[in-house]
C-alpha positions in Angstrom: 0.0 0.0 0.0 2.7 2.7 0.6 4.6 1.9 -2.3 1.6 2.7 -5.0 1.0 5.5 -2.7 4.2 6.8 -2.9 3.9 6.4 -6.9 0.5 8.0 -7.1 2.3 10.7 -5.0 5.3 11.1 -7.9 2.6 10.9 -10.6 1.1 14.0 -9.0 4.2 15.4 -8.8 5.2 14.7 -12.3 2.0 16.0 -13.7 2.6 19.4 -11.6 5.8 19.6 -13.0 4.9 19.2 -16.4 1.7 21.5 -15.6 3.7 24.3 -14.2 6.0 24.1 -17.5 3.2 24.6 -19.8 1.7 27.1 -18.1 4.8 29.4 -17.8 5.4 28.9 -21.5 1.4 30.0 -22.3 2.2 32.8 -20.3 5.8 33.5 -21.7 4.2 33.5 -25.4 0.3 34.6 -24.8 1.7 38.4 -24.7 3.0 38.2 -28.0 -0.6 37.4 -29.5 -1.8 40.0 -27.9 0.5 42.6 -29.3 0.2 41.3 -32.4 -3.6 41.4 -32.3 -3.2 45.0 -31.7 -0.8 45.8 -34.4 -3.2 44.4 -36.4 -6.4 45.2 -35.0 -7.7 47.9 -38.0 -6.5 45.7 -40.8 -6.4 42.0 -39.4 -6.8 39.3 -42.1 -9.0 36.4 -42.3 -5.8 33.8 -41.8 -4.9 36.3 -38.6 -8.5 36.3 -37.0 -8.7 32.3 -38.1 -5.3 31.9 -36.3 -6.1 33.7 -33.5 -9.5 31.4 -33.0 -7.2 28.2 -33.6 -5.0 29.4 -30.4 -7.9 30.9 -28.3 -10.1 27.4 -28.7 -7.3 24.9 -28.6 -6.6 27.0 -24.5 -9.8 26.2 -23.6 -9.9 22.5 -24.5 -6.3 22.6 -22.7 -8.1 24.1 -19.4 -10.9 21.9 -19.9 -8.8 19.1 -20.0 -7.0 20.1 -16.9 -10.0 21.3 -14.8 -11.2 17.3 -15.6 -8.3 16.0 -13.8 -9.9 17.7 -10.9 -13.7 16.9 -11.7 -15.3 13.7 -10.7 -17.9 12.2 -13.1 -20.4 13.5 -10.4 -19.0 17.2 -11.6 -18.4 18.0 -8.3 -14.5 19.7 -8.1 -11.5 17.6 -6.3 -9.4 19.1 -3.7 -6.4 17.1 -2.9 -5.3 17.0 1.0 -2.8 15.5 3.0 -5.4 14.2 5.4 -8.0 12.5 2.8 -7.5 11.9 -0.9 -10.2 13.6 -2.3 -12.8 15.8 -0.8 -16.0 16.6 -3.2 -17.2 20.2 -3.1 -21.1 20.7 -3.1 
């Protein structure tokens, strides 16, 4: 029991890590669309716009995907605790 504890524990950790990466480069690079959206926010063209959609929608199914690792099928939200593994939220 404490050893696949102790790997669920590094799996958490791993995924964090990994998280934590990804979300310092969306933030690293996010400022650039933005500054490029308004450099060309009188004349943008359709492949711009189209582009910007692609990047804007493929976020959200990112943070949808993360949000599910903390969502039960229930819908209710996850918070992780030292005490008890998992703790529903009404």
């Amino acid at each position: 029991m404490a050893l696949m504890m102790k790997k669920l524990a590094d799996n958490f950790t791993t995924f964090f890590d990994k998280l934590t990466e990804i979300l310092d480069q969306i933030g690293r690079t996010l400022p650039r669309y933005k500054e490029i959206r308004d450099l060309a926010a009188k004349d943008m063209s359709v492949q711009l716009r189209s582009s910007l959609i692609d990047l804007y929608t493929d976020l959200f199914e990112f943070f949808t995907s993360v949000a599910c690792v903390f969502t039960q099928k229930s819908g209710s939200m996850l918070i992780l605790s030292h005490s008890q593994p998992t703790l529903d939220l009404y």
